[in-house]
Structure formats: C-alpha cells, structure tokens
PDB file of the backbone (N, CA, C, O) and the ligand in Angstrom, with CONECT records:
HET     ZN  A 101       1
ATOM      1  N   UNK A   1      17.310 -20.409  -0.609  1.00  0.00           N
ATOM      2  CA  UNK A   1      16.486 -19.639  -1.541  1.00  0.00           C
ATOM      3  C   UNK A   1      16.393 -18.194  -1.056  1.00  0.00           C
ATOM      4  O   UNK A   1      16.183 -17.771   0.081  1.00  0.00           O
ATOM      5  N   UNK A   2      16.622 -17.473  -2.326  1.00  0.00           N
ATOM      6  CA  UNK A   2      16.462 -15.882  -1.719  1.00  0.00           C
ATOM      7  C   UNK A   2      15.351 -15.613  -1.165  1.00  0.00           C
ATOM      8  O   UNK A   2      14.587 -16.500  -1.547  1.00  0.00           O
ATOM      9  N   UNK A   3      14.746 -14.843  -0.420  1.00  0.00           N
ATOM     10  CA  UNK A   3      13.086 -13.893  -0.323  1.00  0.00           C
ATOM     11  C   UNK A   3      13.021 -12.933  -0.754  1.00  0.00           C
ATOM     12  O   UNK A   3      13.790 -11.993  -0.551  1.00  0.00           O
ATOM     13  N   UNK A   4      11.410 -12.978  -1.947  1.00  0.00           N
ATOM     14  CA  UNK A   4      11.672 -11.792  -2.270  1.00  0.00           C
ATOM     15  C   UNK A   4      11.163 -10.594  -1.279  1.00  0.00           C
ATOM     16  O   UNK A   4      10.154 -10.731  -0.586  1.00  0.00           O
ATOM     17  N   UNK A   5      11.883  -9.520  -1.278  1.00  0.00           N
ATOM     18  CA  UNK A   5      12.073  -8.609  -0.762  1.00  0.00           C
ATOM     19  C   UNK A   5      11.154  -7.507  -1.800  1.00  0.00           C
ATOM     20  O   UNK A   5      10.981  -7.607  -3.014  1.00  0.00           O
ATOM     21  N   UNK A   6      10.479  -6.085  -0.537  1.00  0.00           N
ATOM     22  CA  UNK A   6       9.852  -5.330  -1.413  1.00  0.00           C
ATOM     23  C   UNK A   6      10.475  -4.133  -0.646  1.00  0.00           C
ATOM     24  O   UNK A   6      10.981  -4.283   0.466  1.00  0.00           O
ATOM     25  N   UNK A   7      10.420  -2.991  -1.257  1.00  0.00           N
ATOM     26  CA  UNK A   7      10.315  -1.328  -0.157  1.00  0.00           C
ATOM     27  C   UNK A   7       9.488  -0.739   0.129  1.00  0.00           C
ATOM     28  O   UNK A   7       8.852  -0.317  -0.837  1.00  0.00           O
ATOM     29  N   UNK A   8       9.021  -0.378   1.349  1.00  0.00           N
ATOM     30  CA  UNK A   8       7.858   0.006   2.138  1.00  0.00           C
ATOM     31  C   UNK A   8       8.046   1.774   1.743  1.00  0.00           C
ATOM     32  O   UNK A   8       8.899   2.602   2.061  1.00  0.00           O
ATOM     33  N   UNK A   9       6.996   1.829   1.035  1.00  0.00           N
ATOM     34  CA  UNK A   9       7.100   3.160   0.562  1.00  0.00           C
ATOM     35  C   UNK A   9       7.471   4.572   2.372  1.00  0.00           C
ATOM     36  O   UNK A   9       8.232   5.517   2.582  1.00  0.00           O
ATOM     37  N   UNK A  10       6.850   4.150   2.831  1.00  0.00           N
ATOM     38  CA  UNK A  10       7.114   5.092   4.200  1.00  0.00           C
ATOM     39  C   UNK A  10       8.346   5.024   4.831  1.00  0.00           C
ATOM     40  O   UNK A  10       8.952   6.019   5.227  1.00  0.00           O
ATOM     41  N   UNK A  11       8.782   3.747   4.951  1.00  0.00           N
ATOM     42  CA  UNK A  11      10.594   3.732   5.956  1.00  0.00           C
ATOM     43  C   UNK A  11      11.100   3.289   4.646  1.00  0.00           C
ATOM     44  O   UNK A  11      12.321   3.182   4.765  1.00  0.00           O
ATOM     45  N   UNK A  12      10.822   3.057   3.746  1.00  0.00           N
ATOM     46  CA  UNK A  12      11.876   2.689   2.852  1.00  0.00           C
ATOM     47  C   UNK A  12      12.870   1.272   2.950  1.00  0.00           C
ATOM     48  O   UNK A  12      13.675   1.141   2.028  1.00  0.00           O
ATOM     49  N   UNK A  13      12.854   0.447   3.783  1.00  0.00           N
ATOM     50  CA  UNK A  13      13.142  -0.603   4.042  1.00  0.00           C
ATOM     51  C   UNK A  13      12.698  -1.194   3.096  1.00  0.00           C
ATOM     52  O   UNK A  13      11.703  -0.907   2.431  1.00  0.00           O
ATOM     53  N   UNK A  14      13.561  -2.237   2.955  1.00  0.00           N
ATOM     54  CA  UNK A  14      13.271  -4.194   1.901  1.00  0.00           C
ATOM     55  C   UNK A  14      12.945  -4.435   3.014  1.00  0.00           C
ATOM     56  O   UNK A  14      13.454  -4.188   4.108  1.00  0.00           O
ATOM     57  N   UNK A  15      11.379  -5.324   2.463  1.00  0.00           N
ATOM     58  CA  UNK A  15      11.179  -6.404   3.574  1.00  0.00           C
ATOM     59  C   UNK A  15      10.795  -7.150   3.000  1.00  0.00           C
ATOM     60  O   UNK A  15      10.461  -6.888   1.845  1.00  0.00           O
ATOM     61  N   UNK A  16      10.646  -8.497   3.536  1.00  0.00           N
ATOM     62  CA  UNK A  16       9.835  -9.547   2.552  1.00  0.00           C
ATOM     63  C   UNK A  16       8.876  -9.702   2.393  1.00  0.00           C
ATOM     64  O   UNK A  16       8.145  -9.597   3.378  1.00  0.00           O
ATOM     65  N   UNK A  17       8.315 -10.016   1.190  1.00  0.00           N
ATOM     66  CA  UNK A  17       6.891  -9.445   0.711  1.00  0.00           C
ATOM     67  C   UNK A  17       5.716  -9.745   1.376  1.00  0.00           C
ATOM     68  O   UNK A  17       4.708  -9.041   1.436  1.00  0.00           O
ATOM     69  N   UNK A  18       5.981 -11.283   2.078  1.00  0.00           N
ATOM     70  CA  UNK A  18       4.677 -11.170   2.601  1.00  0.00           C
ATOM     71  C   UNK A  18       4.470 -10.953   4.131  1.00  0.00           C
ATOM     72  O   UNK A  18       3.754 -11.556   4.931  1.00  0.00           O
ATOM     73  N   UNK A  19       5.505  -9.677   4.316  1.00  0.00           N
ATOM     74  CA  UNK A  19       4.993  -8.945   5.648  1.00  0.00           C
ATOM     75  C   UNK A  19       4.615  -7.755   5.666  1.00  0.00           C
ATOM     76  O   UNK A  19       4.236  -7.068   6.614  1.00  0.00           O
ATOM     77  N   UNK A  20       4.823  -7.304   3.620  1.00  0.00           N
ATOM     78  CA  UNK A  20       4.166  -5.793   3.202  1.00  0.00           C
ATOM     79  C   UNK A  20       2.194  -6.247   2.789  1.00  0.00           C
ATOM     80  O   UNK A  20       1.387  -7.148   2.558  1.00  0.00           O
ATOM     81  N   UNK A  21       2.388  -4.901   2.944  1.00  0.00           N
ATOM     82  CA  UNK A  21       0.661  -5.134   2.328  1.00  0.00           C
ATOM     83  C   UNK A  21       1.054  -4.158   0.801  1.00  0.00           C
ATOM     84  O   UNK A  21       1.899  -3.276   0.649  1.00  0.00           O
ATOM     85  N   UNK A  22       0.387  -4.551   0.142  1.00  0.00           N
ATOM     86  CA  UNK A  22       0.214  -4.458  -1.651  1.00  0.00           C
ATOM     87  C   UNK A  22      -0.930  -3.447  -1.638  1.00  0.00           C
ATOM     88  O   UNK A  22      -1.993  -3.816  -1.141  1.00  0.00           O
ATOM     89  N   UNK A  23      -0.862  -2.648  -1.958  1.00  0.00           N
ATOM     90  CA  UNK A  23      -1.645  -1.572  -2.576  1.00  0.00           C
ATOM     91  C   UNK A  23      -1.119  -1.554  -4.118  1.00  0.00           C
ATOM     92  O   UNK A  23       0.017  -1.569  -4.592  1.00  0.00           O
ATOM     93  N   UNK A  24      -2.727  -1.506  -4.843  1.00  0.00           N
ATOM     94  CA  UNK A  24      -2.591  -1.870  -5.843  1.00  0.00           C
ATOM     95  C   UNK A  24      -3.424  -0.411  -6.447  1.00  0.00           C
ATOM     96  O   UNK A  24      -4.411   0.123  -5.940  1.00  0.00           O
ATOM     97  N   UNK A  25      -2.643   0.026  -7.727  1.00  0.00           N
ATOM     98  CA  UNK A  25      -3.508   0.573  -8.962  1.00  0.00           C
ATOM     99  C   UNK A  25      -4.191   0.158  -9.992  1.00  0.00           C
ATOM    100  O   UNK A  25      -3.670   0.252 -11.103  1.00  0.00           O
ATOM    101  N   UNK A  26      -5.307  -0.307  -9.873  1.00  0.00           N
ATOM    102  CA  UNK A  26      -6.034  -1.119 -11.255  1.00  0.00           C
ATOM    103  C   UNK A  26      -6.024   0.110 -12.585  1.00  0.00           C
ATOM    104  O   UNK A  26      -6.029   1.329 -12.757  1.00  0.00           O
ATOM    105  N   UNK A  27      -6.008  -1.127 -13.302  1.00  0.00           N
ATOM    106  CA  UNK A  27      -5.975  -0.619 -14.302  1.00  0.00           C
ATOM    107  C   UNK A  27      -7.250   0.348 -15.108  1.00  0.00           C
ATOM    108  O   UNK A  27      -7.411   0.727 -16.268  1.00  0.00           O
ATOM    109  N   UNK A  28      -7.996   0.501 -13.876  1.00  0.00           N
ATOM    110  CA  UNK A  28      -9.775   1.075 -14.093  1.00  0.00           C
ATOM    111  C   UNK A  28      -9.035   2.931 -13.673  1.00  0.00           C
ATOM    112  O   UNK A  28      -9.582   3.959 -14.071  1.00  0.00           O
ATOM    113  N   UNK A  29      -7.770   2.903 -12.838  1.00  0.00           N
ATOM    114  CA  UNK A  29      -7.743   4.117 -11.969  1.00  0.00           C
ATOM    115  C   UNK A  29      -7.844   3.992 -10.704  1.00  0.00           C
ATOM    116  O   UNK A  29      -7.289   4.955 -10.174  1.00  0.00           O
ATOM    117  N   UNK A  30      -8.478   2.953  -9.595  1.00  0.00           N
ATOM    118  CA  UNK A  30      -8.604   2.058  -8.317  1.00  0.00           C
ATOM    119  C   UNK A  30      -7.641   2.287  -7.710  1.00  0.00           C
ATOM    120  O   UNK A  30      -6.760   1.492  -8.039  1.00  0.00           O
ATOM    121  N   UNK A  31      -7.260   3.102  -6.833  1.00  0.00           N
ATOM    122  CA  UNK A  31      -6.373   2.816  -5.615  1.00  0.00           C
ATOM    123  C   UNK A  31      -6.898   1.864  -4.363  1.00  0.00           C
ATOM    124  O   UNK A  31      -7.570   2.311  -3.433  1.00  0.00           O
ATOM    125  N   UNK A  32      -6.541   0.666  -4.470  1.00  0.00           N
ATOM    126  CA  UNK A  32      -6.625   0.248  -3.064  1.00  0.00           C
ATOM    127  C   UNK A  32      -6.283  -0.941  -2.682  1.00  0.00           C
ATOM    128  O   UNK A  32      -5.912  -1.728  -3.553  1.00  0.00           O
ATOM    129  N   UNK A  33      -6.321  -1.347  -1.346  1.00  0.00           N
ATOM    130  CA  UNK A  33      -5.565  -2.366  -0.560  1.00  0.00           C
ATOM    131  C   UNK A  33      -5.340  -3.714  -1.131  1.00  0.00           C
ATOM    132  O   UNK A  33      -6.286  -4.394  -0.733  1.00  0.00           O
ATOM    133  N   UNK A  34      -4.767  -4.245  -1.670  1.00  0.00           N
ATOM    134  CA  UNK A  34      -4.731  -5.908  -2.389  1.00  0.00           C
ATOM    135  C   UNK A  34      -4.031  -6.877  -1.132  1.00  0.00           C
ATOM    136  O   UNK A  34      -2.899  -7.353  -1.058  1.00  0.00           O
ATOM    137  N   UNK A  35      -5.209  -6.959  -0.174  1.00  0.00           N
ATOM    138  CA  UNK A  35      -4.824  -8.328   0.606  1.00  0.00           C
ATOM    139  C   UNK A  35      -4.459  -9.398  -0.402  1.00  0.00           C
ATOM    140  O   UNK A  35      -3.565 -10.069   0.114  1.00  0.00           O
ATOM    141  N   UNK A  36      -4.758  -9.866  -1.630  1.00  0.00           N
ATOM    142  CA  UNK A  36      -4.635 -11.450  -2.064  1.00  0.00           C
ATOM    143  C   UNK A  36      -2.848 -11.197  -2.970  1.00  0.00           C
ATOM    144  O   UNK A  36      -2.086 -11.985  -3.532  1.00  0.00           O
ATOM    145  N   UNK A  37      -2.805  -9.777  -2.714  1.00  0.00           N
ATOM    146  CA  UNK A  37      -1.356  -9.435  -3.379  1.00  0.00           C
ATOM    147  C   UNK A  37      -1.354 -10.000  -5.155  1.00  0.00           C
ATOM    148  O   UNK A  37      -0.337 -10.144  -5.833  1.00  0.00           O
ATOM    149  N   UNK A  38      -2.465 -10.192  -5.511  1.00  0.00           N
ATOM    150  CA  UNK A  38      -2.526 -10.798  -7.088  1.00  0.00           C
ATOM    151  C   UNK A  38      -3.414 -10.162  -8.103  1.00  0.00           C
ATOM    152  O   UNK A  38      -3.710 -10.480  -9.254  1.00  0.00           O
ATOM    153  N   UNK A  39      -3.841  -8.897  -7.122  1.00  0.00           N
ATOM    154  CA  UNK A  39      -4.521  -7.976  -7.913  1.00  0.00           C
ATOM    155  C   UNK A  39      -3.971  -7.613  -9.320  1.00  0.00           C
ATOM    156  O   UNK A  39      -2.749  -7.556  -9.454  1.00  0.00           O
ATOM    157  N   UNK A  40      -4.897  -7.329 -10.523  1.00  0.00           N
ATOM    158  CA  UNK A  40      -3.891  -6.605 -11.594  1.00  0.00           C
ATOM    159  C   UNK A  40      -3.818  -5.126 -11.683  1.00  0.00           C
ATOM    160  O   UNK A  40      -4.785  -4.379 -11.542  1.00  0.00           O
ATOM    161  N   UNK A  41      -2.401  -4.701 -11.968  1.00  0.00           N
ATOM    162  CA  UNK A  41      -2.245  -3.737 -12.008  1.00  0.00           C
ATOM    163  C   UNK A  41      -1.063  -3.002 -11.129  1.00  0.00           C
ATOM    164  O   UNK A  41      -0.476  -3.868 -10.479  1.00  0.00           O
ATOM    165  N   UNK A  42      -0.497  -1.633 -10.884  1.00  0.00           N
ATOM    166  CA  UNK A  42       0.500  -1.333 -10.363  1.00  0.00           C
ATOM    167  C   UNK A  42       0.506  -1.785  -9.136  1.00  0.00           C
ATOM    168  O   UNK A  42      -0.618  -1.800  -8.635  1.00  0.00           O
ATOM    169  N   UNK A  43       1.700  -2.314  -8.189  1.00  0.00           N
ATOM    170  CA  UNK A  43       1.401  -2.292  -7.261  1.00  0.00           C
ATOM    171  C   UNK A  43       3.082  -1.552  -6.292  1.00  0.00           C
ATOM    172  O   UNK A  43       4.192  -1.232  -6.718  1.00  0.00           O
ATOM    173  N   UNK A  44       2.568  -1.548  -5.137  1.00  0.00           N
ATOM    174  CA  UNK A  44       3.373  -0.415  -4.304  1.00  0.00           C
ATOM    175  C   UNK A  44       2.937  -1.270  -2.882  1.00  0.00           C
ATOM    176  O   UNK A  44       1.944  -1.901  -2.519  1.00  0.00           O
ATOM    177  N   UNK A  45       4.562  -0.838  -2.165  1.00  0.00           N
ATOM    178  CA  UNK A  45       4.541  -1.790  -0.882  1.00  0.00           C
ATOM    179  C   UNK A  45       4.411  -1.232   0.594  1.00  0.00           C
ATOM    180  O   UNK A  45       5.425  -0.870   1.191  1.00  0.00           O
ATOM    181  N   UNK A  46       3.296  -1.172   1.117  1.00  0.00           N
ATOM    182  CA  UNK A  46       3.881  -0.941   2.573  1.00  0.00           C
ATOM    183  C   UNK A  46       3.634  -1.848   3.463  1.00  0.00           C
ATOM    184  O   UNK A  46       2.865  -2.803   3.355  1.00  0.00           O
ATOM    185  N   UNK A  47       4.612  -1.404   4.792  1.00  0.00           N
ATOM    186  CA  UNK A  47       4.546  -2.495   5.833  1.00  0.00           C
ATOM    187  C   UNK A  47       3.652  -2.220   6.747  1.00  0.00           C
ATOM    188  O   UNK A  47       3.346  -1.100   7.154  1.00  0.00           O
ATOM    189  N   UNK A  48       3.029  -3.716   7.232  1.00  0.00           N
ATOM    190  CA  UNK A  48       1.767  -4.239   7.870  1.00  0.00           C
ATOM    191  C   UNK A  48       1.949  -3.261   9.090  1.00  0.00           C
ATOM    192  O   UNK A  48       2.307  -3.930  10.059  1.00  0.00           O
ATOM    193  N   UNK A  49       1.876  -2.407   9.290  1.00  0.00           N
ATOM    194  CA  UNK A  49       2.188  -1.360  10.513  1.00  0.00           C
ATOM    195  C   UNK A  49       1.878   0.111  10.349  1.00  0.00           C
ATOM    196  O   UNK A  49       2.224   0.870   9.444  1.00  0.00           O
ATOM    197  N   UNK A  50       0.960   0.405  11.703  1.00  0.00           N
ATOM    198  CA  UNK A  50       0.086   1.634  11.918  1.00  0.00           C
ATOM    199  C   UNK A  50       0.877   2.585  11.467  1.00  0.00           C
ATOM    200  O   UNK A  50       0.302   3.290  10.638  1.00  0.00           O
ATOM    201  N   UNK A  51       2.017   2.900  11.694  1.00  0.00           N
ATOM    202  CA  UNK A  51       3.176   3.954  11.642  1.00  0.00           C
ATOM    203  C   UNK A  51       3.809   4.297  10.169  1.00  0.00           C
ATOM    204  O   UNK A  51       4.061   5.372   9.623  1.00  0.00           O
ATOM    205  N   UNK A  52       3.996   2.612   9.658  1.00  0.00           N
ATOM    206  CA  UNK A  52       4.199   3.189   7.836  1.00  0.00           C
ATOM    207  C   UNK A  52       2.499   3.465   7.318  1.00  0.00           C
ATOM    208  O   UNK A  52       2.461   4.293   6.408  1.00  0.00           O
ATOM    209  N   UNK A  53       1.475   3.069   7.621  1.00  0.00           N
ATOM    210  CA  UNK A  53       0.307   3.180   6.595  1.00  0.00           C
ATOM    211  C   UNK A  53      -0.010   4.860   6.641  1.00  0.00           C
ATOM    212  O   UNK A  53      -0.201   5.647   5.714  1.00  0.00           O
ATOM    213  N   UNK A  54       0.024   5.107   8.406  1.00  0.00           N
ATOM    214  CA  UNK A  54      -0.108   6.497   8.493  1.00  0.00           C
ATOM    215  C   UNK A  54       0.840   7.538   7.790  1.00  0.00           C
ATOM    216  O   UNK A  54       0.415   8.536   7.208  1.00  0.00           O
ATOM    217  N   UNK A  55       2.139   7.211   7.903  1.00  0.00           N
ATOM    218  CA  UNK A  55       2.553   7.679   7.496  1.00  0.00           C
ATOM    219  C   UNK A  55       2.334   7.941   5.934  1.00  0.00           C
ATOM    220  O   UNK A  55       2.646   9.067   5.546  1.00  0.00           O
ATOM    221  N   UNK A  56       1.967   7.278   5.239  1.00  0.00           N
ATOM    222  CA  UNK A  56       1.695   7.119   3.960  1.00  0.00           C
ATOM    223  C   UNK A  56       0.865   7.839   3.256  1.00  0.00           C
ATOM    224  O   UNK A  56       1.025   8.469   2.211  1.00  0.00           O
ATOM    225  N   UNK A  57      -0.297   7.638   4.132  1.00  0.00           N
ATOM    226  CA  UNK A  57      -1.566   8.246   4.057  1.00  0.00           C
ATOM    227  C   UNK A  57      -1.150  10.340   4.265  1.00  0.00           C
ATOM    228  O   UNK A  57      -1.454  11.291   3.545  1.00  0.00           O
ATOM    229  N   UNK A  58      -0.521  10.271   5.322  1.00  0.00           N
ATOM    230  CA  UNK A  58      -0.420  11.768   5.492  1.00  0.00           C
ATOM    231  C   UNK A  58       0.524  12.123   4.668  1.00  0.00           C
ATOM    232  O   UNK A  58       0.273  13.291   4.370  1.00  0.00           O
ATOM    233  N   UNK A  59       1.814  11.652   3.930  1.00  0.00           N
ATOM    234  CA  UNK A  59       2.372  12.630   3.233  1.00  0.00           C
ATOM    235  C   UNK A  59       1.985  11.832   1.374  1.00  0.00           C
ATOM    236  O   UNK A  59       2.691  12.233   0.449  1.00  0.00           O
ATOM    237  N   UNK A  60       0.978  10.873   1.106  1.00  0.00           N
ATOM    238  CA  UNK A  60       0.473  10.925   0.311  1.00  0.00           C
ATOM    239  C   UNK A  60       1.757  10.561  -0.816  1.00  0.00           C
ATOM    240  O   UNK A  60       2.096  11.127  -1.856  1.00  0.00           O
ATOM    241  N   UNK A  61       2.313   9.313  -0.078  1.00  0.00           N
ATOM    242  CA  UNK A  61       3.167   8.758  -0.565  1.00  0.00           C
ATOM    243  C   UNK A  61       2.955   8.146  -1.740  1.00  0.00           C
ATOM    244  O   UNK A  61       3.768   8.203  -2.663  1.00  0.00           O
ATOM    245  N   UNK A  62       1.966   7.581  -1.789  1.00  0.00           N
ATOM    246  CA  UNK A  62       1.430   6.728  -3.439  1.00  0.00           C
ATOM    247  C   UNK A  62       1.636   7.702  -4.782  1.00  0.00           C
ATOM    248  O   UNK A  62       2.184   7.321  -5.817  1.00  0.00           O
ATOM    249  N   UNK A  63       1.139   8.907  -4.578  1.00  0.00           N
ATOM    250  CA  UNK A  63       1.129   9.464  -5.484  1.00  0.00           C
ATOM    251  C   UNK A  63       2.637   9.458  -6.292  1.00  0.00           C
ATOM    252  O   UNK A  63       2.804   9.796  -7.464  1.00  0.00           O
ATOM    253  N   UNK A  64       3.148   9.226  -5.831  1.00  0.00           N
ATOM    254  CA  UNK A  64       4.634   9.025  -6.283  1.00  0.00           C
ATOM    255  C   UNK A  64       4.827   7.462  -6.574  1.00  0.00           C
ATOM    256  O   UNK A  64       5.896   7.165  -7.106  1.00  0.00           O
ATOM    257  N   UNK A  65       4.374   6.940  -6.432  1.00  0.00           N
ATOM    258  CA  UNK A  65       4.554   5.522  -6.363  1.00  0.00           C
ATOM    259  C   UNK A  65       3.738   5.459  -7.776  1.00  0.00           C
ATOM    260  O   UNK A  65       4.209   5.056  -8.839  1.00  0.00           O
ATOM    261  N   UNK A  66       2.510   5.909  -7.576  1.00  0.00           N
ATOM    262  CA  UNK A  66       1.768   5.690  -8.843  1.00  0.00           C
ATOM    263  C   UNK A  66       1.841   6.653 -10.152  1.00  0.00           C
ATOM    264  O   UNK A  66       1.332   6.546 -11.268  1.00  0.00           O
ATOM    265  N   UNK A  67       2.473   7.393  -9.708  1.00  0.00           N
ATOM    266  CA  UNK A  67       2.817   8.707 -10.627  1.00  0.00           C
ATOM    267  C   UNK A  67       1.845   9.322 -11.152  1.00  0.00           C
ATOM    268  O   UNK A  67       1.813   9.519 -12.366  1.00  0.00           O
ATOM    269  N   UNK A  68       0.476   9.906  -9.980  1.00  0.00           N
ATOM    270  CA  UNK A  68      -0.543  10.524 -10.378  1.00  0.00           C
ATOM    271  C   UNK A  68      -1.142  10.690  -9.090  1.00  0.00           C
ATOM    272  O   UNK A  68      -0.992   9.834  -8.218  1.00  0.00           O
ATOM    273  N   UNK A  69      -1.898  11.864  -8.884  1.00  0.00           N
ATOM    274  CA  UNK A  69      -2.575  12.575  -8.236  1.00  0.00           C
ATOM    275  C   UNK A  69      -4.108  11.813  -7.363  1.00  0.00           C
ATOM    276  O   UNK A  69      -5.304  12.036  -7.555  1.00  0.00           O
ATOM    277  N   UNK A  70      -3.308  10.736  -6.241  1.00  0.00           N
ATOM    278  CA  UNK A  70      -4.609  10.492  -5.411  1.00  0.00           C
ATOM    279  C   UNK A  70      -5.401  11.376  -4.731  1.00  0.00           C
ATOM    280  O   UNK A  70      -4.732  12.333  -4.342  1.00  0.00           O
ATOM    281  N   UNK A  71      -6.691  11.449  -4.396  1.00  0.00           N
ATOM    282  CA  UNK A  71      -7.514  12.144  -3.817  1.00  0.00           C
ATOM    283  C   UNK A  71      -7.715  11.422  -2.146  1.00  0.00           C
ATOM    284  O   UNK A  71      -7.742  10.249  -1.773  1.00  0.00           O
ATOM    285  N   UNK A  72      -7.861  13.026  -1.236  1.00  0.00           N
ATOM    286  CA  UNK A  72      -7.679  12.610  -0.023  1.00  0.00           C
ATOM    287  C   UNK A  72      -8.945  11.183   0.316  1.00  0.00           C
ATOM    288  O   UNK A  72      -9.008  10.233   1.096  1.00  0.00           O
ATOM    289  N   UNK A  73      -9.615  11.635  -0.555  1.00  0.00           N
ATOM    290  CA  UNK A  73     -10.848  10.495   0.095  1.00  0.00           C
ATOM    291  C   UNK A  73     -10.167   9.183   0.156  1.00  0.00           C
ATOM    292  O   UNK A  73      -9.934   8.524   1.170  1.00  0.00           O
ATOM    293  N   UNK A  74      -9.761   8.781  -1.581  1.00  0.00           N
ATOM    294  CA  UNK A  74      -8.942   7.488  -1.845  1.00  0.00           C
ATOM    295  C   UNK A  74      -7.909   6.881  -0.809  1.00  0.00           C
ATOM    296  O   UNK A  74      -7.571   5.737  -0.508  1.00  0.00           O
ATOM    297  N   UNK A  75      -7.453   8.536  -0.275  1.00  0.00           N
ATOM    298  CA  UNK A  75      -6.168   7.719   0.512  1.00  0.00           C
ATOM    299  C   UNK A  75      -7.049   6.959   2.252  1.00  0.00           C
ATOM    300  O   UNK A  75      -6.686   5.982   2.908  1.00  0.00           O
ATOM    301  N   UNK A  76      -8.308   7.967   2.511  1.00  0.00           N
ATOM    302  CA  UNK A  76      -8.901   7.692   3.811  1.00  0.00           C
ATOM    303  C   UNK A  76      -9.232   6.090   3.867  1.00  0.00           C
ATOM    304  O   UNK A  76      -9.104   5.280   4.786  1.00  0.00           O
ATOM    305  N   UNK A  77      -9.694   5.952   2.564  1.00  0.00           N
ATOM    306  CA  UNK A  77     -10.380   4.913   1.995  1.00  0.00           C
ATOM    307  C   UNK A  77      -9.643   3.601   2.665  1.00  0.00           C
ATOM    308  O   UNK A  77     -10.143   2.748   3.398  1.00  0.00           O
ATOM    309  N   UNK A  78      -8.254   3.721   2.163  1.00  0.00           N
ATOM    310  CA  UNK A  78      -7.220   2.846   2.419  1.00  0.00           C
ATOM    311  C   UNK A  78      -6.726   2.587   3.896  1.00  0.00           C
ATOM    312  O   UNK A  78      -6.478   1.409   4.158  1.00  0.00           O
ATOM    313  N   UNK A  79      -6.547   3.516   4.896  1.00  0.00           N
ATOM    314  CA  UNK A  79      -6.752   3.440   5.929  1.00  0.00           C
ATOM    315  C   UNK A  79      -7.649   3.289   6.439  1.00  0.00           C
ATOM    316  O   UNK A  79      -7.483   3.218   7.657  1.00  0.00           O
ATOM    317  N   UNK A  80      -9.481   3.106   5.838  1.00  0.00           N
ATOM    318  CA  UNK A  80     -10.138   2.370   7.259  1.00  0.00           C
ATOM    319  C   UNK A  80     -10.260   1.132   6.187  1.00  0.00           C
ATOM    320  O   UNK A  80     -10.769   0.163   6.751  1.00  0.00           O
ATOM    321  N   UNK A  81      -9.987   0.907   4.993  1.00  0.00           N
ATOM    322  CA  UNK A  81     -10.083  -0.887   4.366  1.00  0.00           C
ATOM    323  C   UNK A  81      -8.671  -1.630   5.771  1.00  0.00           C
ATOM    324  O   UNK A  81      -8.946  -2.554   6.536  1.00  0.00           O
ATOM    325  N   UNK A  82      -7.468  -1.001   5.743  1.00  0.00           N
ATOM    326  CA  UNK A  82      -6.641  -1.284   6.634  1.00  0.00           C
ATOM    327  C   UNK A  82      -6.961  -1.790   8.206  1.00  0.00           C
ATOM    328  O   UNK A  82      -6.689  -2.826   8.813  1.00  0.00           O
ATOM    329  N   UNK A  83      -7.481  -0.885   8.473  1.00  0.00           N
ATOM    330  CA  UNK A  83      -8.194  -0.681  10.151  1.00  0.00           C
ATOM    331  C   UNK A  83      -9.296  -1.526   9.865  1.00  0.00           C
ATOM    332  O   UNK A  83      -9.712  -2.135  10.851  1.00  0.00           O
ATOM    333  N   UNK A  84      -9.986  -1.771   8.621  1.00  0.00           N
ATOM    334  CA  UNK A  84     -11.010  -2.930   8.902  1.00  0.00           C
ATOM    335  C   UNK A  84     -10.640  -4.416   9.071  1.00  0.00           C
ATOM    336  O   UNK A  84     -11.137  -5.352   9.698  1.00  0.00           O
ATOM    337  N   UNK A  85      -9.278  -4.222   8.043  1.00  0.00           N
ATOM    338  CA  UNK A  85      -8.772  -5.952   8.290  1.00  0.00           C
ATOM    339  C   UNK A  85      -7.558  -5.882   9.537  1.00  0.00           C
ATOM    340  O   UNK A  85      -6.656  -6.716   9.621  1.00  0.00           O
ATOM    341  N   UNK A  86      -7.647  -5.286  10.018  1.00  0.00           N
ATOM    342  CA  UNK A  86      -7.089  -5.456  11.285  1.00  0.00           C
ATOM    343  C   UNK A  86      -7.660  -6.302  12.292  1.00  0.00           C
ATOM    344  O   UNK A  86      -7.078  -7.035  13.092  1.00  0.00           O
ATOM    345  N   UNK A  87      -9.369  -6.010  12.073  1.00  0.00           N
ATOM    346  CA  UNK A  87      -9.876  -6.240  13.397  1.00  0.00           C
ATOM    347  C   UNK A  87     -10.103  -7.912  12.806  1.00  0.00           C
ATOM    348  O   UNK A  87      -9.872  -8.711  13.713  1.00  0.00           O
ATOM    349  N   UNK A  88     -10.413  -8.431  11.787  1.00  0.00           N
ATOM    350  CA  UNK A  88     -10.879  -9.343  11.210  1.00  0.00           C
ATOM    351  C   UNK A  88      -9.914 -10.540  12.008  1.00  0.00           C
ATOM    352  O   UNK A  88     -10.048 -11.730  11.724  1.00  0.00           O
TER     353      UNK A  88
HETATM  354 ZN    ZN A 101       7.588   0.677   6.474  1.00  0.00          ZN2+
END
C-alpha cells in the first residue's frame, strides 16, 4: 500500500502524513495547529520539527499556502500551540 505522502511547507520534502503536523485554515479565517488532522478547512503541511515550524513561522510561509495575509500574532500563536504540545 502506498503512504500518503504530504510537503512540508519549509524543506519542501514529501513525507508521510502522519509525521507532518496539519495546520489548518477554517473556514471562519482561523489559522491554526490541527493535531486531530480532521479539522475543516484548508490545510498545509509541516514537519513535526523545531527547524521546519521555525522556519515557517519566520519567513511566513502559510501565507502562501493559504493565499492570504497572516498576522504576526497568528503565526506566534502557532508556535507556542506547537511548543505547548511538545511538552504534553
Ligand atoms: Zn520540513
């Protein structure tokens, strides 16, 4: 059986999906983290790792992903929801 495979918006790599984390766009306007990956609405892939999220976060990679203008707060937002389920 194939796996599905996603691209980590920061390295750009396929990986298989459930070693990306799902950031999701609701359909309210919502940018943020979809641990259950079944959120509705756009979603965009990065990998479970300090180095793609940061990266993400600083060159504000979503916005391209989502094709609209996140705000720095939204993106902070996402990095400490991240850093919170880390510690969990
Ligand atoms: Zn990555």
């Amino acid at each position: 059986m194939k796996i599905p495979t996603r691209t980590c918006v920061a390295c750009r790599k396929p990986q298989p999906k459930k070693e990306l984390l799902r950031v999701v766009k609701t359909p309210e306007g919502d940018v943020k983290l979809d641990f259950s990956g079944r959120a509705h609405g756009r979603g965009a892939y990065v990998c479970n790792s300090d180095v793609c999220i940061q990266t993400a976060v600083k060159k504000k990679l979503f916005n391209r992903e989502f094709k609209s203008s996140i705000d720095a707060e939204t993106y902070n937002r996402l990095l400490e929801e991240y850093c919170g389920h880390k510690q969990d």
